[in-house]
C-alpha positions as CSV (number, residue, x, y, z in Angstrom):
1,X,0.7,-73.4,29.1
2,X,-2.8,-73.8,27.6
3,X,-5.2,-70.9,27.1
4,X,-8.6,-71.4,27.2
5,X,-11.2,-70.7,24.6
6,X,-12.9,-68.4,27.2
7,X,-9.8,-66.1,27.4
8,X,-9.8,-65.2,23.6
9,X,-13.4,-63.9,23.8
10,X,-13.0,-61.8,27.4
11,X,-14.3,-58.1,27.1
12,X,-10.7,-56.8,27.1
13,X,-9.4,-58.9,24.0
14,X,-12.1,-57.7,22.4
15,X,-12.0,-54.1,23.1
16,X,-8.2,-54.4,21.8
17,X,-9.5,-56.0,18.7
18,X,-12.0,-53.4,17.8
19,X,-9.2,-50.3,18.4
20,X,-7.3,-52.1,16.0
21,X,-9.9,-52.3,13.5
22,X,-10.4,-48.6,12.8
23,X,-11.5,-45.1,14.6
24,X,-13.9,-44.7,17.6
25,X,-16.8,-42.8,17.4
26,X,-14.9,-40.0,19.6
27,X,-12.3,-40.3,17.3
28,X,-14.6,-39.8,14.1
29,X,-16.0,-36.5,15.3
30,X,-12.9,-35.1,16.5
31,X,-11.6,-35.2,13.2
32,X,-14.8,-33.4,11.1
33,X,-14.5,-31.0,13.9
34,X,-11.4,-30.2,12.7
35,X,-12.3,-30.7,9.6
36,X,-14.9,-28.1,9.8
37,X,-12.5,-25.6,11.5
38,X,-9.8,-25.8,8.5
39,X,-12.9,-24.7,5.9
40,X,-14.5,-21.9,7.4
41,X,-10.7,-20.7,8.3
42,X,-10.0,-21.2,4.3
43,X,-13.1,-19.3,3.3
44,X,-12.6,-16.5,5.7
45,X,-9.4,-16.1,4.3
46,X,-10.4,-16.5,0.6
47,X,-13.2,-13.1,1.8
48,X,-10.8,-11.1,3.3
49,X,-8.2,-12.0,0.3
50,X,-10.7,-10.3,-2.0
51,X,-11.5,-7.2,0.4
52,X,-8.1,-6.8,0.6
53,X,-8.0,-6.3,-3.6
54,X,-11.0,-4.0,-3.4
55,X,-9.2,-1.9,-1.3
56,X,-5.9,-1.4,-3.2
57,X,-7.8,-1.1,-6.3
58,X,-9.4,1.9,-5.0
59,X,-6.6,2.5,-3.9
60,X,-5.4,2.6,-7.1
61,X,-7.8,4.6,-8.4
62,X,-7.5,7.4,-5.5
63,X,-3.7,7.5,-6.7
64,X,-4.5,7.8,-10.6
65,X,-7.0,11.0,-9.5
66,X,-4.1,12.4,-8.4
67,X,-2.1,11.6,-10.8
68,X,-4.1,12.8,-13.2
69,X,-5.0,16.0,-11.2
70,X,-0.7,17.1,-10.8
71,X,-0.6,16.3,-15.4
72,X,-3.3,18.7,-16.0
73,X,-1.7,20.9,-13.6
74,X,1.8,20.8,-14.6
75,X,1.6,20.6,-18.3
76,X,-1.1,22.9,-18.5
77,X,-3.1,20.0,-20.8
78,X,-6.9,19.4,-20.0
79,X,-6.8,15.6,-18.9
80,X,-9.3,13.0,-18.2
81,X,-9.2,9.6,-16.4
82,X,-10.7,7.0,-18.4
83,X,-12.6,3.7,-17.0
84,X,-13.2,0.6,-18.9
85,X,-17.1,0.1,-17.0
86,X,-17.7,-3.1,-16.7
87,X,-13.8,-4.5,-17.0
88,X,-10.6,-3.3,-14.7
89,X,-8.5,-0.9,-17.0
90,X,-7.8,2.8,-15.9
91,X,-5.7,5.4,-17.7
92,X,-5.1,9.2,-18.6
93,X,-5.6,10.8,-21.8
94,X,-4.9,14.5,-22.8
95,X,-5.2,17.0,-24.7
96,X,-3.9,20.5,-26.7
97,X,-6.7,21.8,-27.7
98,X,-8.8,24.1,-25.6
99,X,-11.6,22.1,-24.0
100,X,-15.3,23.2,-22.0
101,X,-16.6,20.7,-20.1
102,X,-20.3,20.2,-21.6
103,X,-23.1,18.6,-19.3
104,X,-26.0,19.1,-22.2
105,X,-23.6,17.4,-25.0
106,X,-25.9,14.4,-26.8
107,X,-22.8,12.2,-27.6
108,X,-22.5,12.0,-23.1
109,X,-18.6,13.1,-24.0
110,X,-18.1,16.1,-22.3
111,X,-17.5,17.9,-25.3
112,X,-14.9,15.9,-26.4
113,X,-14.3,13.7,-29.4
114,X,-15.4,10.1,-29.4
115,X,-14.0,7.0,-31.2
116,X,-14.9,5.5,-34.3
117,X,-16.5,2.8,-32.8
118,X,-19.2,4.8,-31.2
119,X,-20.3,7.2,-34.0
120,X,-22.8,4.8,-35.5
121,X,-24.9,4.1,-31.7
122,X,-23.6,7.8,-31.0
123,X,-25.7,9.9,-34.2
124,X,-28.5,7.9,-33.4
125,X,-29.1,9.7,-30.2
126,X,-27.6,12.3,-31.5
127,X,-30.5,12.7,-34.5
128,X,-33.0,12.4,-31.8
129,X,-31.4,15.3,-29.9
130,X,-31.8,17.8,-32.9
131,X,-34.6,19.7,-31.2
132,X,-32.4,20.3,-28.3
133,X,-28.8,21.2,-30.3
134,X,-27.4,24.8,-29.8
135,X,-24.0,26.0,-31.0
136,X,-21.1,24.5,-29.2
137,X,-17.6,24.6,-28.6
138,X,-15.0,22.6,-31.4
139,X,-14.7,19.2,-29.7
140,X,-11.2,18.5,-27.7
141,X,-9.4,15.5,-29.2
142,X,-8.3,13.3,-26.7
143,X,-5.1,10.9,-26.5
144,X,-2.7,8.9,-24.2
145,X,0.6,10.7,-23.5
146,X,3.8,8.6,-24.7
147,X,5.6,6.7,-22.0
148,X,5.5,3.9,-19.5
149,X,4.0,6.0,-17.0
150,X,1.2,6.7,-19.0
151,X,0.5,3.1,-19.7
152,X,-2.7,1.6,-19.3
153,X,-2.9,0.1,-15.6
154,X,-5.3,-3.5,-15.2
155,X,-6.2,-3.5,-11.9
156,X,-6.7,-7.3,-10.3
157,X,-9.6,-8.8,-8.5
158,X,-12.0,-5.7,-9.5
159,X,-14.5,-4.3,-11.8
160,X,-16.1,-0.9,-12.8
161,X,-19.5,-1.0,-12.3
162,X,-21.2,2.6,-12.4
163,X,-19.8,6.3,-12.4
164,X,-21.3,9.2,-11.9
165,X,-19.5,12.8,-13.2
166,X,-20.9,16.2,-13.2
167,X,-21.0,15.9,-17.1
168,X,-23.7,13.2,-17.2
169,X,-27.2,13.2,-16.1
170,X,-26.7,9.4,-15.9
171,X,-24.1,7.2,-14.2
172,X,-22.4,5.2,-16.8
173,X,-22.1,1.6,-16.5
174,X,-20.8,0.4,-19.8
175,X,-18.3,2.1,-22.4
176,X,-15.8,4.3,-21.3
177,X,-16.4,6.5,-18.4
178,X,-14.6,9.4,-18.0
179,X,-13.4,12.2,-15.2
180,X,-12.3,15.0,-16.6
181,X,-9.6,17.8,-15.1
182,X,-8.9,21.0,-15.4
183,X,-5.6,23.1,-15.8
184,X,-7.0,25.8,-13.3
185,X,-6.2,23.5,-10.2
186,X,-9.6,21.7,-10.1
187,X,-11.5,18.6,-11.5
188,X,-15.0,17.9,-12.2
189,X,-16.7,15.9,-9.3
190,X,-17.2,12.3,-9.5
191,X,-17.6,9.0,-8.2
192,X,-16.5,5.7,-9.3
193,X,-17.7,2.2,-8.2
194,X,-15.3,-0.7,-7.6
195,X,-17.0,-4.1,-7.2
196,X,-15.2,-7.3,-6.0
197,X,-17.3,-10.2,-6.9
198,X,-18.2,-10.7,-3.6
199,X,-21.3,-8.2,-3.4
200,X,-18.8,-5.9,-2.0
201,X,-18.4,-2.0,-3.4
202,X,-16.0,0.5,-2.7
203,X,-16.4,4.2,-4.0
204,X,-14.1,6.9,-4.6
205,X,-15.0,10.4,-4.7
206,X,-13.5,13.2,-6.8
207,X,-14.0,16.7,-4.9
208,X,-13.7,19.2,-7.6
209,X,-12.8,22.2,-5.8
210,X,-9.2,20.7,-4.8
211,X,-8.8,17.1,-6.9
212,X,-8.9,15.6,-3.7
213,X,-9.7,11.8,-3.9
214,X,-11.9,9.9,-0.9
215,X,-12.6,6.2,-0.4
216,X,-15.6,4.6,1.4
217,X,-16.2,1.1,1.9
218,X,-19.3,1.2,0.4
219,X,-21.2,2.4,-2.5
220,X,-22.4,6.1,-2.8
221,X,-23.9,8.1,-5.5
222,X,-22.7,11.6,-6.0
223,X,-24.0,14.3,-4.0
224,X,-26.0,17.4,-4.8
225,X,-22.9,20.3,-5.7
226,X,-23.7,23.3,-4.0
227,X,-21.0,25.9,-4.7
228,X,-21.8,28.2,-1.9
229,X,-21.0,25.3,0.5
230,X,-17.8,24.4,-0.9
231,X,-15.2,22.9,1.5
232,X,-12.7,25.9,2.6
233,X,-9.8,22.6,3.2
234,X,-10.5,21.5,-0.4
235,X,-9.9,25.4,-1.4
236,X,-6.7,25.9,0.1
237,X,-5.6,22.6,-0.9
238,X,-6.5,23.4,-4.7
239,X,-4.3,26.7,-4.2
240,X,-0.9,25.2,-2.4
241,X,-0.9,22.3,-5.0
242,X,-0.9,25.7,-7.6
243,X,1.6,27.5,-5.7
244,X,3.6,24.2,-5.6
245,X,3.3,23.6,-9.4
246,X,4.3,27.3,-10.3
247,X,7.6,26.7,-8.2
């Protein structure tokens, strides 16, 4: 049987044809739909990925407060938390010798020693300051206790950016930062920023009164102290975590 020439050009032969050839327009915009769906999913979860490391680094950092708060406590040793500002690295340091927290010191160390490193920026402020020196206390040396527990911890996905502390007029946001505790069952109070890279900052506050650590999901500075207003829960806290050590 003979087929005509008419038959190979009717509208359905050629609607076959042109399937076969490739996708339809329907087809096409299907797929970038999809498409579109599968990227914003991916950067949605890439966001909350890196909220979710800003939150266990401060975290983190709520749990080395502690820490840090219990050492002083229990070995009787003034402590201090120190911050690498502008990288990720948190640890403790301590100390034997007797130490007084000093807000007017000119080398912005609390009173306490400072590295090698430093002393040549440090006595150039420090020169400038002469009109303003007074006697002060011997300077507490600082170091980090043996052990694993004491190593220094890297925390991933975050960086220091600024901290404020009772001890500087200031926040720091390069150097070493540093929160300081003391063996009476208290701390000086603080704040420490935690950013993400993604224009996201947590905080974590030190209250002093009780060594009790608080995280916000945004950046705060640290509030006015007024001593008369201190919180009666962070008082009673401070004195069952001494009745607890003395046991």
């Amino acid at each position: 049987m003979r087929v005509s020439s008419a038959d190979h050009g009717s509208p359905t032969r050629r609607a076959a044809r042109s399937r076969s050839r490739g996708f339809t327009l329907l087809e096409m915009m299907i797929v970038v739909l999809l498409a579109g769906l599968m990227a914003s999913s991916a950067v949605v979860g890439f966001g909350a990925t890196r909220r979710g490391r800003l939150r266990a680094g401060a975290a983190r950092v709520a749990a080395a407060m502690r820490f840090a708060y219990v050492h002083s406590l229990t070995t009787g040793r003034a402590t201090r938390l120190v911050f690498s500002m502008g990288g990720n690295r948190v640890w403790i340091e301590d100390t034997e010798d007797a130490h007084v927290l000093d807000p007017n010191d000119p080398l912005r160390a609390g009173g306490a020693t400072v590295d090698a490193e430093q002393i040549e920026a440090i006595a150039r402020r420090e020169a400038e300051a002469q009109i303003n020196l007074r006697p002060r206390a011997p300077r507490a040396e600082f170091a980090r206790p043996q052990g694993n527990r004491y190593r220094v911890r890297e925390l991933e996905g975050i960086e220091f950016t600024r901290l404020y502390s009772s001890h500087e007029s200031e926040p720091r946001e390069t150097g070493d930062g540093h929160i300081y505790f003391f063996t009476g069952g208290s701390a000086e109070p603080a704040v420490v920023h935690l950013h993400g890279g993604n224009d996201e900052t947590f905080s974590v506050m030190l209250h002093g009164a009780s060594g009790r650590p608080e995280i916000f999901d945004h950046a705060i500075e640290l509030p006015s102290i007024d001593e008369s207003s201190t919180d009666e829960r962070d008082v009673d806290l401070r004195d069952q975590r001494i009745r607890e050590a003395e046991q």
